[in-house]
C-alpha atoms as a printed R data frame, in Angstrom:
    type eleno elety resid chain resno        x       y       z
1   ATOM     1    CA   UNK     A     1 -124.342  97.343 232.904
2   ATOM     2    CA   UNK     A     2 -126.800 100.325 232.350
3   ATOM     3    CA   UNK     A     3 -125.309 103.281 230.122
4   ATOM     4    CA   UNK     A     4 -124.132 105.284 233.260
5   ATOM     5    CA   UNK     A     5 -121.820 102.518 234.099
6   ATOM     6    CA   UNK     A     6 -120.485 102.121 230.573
7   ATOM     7    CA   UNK     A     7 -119.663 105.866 230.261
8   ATOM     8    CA   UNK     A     8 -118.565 105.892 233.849
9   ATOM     9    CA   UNK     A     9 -116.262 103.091 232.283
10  ATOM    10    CA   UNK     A    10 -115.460 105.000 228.980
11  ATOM    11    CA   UNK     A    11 -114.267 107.980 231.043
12  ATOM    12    CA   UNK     A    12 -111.495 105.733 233.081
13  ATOM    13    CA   UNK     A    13 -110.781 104.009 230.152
14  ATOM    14    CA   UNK     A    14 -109.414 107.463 228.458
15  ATOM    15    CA   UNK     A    15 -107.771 108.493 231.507
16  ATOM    16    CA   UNK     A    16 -105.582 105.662 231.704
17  ATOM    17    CA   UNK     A    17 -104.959 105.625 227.834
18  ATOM    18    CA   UNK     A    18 -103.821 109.365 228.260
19  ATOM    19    CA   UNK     A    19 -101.975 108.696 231.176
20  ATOM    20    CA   UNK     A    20  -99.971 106.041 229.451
21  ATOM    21    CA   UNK     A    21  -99.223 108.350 225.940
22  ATOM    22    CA   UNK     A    22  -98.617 111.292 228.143
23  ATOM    23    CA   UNK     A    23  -95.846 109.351 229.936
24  ATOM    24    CA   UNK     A    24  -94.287 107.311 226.786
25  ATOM    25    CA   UNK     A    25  -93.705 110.884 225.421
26  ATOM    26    CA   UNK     A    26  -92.272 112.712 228.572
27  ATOM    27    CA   UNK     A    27  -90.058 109.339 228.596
28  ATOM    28    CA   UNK     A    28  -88.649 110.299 225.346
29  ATOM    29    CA   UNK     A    29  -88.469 114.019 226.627
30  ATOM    30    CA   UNK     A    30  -86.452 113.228 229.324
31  ATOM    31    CA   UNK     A    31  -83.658 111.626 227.084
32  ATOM    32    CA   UNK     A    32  -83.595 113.786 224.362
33  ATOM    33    CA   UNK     A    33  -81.853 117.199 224.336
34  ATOM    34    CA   UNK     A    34  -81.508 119.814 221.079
35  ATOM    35    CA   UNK     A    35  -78.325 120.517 220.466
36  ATOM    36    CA   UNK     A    36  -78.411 124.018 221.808
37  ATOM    37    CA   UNK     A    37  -78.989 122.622 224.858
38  ATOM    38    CA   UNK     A    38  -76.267 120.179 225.091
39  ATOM    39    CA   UNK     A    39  -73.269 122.701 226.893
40  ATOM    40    CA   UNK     A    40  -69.828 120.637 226.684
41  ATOM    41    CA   UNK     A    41  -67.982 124.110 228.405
42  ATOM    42    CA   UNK     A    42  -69.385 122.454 231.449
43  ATOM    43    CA   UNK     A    43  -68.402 119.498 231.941
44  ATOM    44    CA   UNK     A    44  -70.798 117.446 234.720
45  ATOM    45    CA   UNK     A    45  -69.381 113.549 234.901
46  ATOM    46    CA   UNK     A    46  -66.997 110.972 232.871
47  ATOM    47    CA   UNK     A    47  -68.149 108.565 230.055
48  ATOM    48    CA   UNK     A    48  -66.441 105.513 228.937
49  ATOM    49    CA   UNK     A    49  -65.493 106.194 225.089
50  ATOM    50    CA   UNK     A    50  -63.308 104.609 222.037
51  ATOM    51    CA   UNK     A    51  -62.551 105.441 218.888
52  ATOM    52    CA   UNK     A    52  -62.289 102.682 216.218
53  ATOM    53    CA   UNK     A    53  -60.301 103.231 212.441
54  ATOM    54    CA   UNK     A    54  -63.304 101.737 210.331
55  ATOM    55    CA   UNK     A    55  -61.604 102.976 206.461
56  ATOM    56    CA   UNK     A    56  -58.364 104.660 205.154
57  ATOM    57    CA   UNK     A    57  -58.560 106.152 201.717
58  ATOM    58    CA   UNK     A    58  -55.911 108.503 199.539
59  ATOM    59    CA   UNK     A    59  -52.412 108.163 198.006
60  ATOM    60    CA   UNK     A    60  -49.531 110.705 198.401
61  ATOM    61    CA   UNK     A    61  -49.549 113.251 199.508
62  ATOM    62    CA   UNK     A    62  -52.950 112.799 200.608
63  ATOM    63    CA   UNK     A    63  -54.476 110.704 203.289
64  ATOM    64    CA   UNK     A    64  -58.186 109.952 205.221
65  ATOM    65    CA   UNK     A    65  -59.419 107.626 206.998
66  ATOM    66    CA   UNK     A    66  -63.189 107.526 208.721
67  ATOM    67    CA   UNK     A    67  -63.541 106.820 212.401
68  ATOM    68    CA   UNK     A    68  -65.772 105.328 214.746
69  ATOM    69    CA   UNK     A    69  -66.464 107.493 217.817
70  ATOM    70    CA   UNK     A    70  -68.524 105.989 220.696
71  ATOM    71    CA   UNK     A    71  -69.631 107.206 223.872
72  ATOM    72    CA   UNK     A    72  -71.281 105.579 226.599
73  ATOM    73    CA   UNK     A    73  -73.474 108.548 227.236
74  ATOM    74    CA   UNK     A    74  -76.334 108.493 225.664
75  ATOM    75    CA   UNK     A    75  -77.431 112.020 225.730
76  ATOM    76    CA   UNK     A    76  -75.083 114.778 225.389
77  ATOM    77    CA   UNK     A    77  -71.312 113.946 225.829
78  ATOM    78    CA   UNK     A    78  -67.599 114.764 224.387
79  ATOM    79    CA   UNK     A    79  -65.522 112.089 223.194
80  ATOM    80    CA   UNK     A    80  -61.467 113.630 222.516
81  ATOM    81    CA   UNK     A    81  -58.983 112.066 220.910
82  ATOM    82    CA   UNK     A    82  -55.681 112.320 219.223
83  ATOM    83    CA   UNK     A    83  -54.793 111.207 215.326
84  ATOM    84    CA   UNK     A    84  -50.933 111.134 215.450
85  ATOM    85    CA   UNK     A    85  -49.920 114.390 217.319
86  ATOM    86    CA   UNK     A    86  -53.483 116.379 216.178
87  ATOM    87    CA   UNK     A    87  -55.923 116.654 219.104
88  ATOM    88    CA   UNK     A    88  -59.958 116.119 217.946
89  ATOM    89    CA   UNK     A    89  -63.158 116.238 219.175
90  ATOM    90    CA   UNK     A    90  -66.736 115.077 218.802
91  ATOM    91    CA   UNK     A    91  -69.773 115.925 220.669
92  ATOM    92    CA   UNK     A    92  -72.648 113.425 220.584
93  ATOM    93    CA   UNK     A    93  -76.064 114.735 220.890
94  ATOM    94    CA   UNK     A    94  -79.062 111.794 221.301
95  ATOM    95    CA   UNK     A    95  -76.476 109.557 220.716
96  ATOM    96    CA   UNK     A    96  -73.643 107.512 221.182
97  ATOM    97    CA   UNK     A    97  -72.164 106.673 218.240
98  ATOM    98    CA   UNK     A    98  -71.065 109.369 215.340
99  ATOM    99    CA   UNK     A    99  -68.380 109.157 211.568
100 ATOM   100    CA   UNK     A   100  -66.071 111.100 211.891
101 ATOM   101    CA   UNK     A   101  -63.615 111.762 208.660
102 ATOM   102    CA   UNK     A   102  -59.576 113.027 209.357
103 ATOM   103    CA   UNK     A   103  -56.837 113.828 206.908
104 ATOM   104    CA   UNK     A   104  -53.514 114.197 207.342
105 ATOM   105    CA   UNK     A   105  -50.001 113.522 204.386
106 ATOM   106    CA   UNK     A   106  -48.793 110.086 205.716
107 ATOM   107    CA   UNK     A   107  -51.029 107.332 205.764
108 ATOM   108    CA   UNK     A   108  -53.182 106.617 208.831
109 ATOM   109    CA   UNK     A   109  -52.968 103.253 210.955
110 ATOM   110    CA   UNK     A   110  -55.029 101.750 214.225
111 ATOM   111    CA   UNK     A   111  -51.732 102.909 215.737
112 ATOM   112    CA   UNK     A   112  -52.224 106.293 214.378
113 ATOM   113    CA   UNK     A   113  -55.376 106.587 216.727
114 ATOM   114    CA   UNK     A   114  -55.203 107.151 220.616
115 ATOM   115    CA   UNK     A   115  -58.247 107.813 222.643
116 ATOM   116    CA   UNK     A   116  -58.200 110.292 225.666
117 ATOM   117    CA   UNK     A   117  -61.467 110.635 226.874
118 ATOM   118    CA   UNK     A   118  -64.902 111.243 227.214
119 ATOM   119    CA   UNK     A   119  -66.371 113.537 229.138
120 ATOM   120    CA   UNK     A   120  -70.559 113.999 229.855
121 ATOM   121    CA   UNK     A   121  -71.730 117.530 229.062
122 ATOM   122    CA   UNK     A   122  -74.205 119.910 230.970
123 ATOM   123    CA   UNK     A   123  -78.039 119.254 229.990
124 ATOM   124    CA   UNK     A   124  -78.788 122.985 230.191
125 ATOM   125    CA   UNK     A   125  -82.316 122.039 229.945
126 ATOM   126    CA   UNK     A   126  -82.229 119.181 232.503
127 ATOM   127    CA   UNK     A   127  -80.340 121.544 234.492
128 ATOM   128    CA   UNK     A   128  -83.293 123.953 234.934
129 ATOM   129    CA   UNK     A   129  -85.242 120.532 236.057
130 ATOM   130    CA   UNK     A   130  -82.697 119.485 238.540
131 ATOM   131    CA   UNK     A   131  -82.172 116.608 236.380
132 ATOM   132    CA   UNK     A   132  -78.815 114.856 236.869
133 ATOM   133    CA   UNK     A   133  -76.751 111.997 234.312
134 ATOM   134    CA   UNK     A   134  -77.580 108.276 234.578
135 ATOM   135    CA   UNK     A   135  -74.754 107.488 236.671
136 ATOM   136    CA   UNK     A   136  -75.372 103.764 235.077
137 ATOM   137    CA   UNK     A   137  -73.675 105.048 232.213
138 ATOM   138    CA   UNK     A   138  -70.751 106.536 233.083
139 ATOM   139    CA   UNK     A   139  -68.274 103.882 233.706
140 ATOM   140    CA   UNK     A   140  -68.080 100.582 231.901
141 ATOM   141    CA   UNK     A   141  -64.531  99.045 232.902
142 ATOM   142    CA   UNK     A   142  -64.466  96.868 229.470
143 ATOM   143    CA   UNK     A   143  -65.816  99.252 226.548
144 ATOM   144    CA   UNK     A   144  -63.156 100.685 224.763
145 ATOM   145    CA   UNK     A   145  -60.181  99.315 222.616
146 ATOM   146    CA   UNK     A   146  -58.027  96.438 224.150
147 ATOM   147    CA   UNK     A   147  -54.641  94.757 222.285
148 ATOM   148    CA   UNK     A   148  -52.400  92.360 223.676
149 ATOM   149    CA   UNK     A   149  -51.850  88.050 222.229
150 ATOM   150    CA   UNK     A   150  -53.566  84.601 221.943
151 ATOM   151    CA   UNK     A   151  -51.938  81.681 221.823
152 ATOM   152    CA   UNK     A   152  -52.213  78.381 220.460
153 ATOM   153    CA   UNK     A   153  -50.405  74.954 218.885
154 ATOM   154    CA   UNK     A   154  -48.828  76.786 216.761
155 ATOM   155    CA   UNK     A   155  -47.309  80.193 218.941
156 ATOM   156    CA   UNK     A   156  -48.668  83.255 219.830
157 ATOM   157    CA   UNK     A   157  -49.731  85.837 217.785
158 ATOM   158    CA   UNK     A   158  -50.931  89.754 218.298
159 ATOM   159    CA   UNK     A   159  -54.968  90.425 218.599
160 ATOM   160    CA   UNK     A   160  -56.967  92.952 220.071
161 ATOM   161    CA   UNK     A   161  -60.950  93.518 220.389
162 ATOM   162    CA   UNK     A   162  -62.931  96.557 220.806
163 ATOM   163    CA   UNK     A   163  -65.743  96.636 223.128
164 ATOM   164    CA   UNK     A   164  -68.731  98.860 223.188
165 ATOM   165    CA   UNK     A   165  -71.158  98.731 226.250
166 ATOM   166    CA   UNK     A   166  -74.790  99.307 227.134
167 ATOM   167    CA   UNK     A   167  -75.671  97.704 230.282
168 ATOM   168    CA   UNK     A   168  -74.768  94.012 230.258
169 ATOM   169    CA   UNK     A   169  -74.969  94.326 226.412
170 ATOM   170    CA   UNK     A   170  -71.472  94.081 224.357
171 ATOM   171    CA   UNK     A   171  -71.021  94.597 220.620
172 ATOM   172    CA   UNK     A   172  -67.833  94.913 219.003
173 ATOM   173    CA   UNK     A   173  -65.388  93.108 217.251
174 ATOM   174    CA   UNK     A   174  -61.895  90.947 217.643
175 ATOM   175    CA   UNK     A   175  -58.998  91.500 215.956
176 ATOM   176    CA   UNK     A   176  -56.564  88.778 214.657
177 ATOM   177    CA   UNK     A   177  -53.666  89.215 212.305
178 ATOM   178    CA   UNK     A   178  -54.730  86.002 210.499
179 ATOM   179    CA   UNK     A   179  -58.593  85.875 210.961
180 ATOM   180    CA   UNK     A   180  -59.157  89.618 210.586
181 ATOM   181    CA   UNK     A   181  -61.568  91.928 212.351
182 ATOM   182    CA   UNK     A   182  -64.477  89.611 213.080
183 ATOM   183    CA   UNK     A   183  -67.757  91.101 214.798
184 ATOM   184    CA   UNK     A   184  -68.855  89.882 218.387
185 ATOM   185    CA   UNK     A   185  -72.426  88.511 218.501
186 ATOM   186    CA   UNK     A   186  -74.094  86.492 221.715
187 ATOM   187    CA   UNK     A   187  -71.867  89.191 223.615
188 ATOM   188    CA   UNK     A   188  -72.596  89.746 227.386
189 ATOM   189    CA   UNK     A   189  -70.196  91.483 230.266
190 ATOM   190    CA   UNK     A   190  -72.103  90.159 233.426
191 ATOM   191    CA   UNK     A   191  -70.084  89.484 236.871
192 ATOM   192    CA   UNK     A   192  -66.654  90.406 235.319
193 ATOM   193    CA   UNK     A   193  -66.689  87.995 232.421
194 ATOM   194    CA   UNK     A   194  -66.823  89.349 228.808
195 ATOM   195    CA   UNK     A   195  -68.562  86.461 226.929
196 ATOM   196    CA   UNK     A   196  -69.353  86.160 223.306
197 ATOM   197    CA   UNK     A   197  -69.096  84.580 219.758
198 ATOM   198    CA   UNK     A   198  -67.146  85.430 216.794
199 ATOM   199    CA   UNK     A   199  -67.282  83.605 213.517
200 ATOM   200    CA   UNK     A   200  -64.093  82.674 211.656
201 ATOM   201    CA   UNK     A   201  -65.389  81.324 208.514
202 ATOM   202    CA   UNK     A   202  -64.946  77.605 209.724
203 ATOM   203    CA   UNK     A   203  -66.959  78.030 212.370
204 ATOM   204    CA   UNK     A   204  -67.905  79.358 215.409
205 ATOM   205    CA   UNK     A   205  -65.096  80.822 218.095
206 ATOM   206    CA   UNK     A   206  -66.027  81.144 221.438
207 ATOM   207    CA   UNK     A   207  -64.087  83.717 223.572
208 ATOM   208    CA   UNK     A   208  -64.429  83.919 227.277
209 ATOM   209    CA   UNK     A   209  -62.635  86.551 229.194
210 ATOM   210    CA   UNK     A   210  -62.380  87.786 232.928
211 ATOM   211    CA   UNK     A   211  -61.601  91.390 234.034
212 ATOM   212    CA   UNK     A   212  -58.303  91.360 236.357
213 ATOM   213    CA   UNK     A   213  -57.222  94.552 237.248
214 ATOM   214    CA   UNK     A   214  -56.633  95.835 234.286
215 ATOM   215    CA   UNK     A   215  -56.094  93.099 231.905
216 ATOM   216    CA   UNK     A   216  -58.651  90.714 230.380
217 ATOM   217    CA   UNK     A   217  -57.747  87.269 230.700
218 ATOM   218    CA   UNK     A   218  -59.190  84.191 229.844
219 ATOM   219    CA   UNK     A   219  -59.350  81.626 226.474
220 ATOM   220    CA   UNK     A   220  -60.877  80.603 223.448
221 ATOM   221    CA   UNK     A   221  -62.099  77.545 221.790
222 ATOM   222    CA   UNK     A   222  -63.165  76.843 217.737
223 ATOM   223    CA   UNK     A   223  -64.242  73.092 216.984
224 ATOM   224    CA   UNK     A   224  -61.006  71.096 218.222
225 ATOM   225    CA   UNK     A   225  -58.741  73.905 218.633
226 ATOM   226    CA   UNK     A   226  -58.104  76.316 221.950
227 ATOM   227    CA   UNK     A   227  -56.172  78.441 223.435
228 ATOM   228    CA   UNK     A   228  -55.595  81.624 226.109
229 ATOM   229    CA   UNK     A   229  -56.348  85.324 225.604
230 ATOM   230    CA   UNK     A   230  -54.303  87.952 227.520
231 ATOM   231    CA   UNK     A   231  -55.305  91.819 226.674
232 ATOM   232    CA   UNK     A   232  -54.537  95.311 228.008
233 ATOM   233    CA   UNK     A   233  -56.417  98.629 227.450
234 ATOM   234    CA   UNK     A   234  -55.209 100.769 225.070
């Protein structure tokens, strides 16, 4: 190769390496808003949300608690809810997961805490570019808070789980009156059937529901013992 060759070569060789930092940051661009931009008086598509009590703190006559708020819009979205009787909001910007902090005079429960909704916000900036919301993130049937039983040998008893989605992705965690809130690893929601592994302290438990209408059905297994799962949406 003489030395017009190798600068022939040079030259395509910086080309494509521009070509390929140019697009990883126009990538980024495209999902990233400021918050200026993010316009939640106009209100362009519906999320899948949940709000999850993660701490309660205070004694009389006054009472917190910190909240998980997630949305399954990843850009610029509105997730309401109500605490008691008191309406709230939170709008997520490049993100879809915030704290949020609430006080009221009586002591605050998971019962205490009822979603509404979540609702996708105008990209003001990707409106300009006739840029329109990943409809693949606007609906996830299974994200969100679920409650309902399990049984087993020895009766049935109250659980719940709460689900949070990103594509066939799951994270979360199951809730059991005797085994406490436990957190979802191995997790996958692919074809209808919420998979995934929880551990109890004695070992593994592995939970395998099905989406039917709108209950989640299905059972679970630890070592020797077993037993069915029956849960409705919150």
């Amino acid at each position: 190769m003489d030395n017009a060759d190798t600068s022939r070569l040079e030259v395509r060789m910086e080309y494509c390496n521009w070509h390929v930092v140019a697009g990883s940051v126009l990538a980024l661009a495209s999902s990233y808003v400021f918050p200026n931009q993010c316009d939640c008086q106009q209100i362009v598509g519906k999320c899948t949300g949940a709000v999850e009590l993660t701490k309660t703190f205070g004694s009389a006559p006054s009472y917190g608690a910190e909240l998980a708020v997630y949305s399954s819009e990843k850009v610029c979205s509105k997730v309401e809810f109500l605490v008691d009787s008191t309406p709230y909001q939170t709008i997520l910007v490049n993100r879809n997961k915030d704290t949020e902090s609430v006080f009221g005079t009586a002591p605050i429960s998971p019962q205490s805490v009822r979603y509404s909704t979540c609702s996708i916000c105008a990209n003001t900036e990707a409106s300009r570019d006739n840029r329109k919301p990943d409809s693949r993130t606007t609906l996830s049937p299974v994200a969100g808070t679920w409650s309902g039983y399990t049984t087993s040998m020895f009766g049935r008893q109250e659980a719940g789980v709460f689900l949070a989605i990103a594509g066939t992705a799951v994270s979360g965690h199951f809730i059991h009156p005797k085994l406490g809130n436990l957190v979802l690893y191995d997790a996958s929601f692919v074809n209808g059937i919420l998979a995934a592994k929880c551990n109890t302290g004695d070992g593994p438990m592995q939970i395998s529901l099905q989406l039917v209408n709108d209950t989640l059905q299905g059972t679970w297994s630890s070592g020797m013992w077993n037993g069915s799962v029956q849960l409705s949406k919150r």
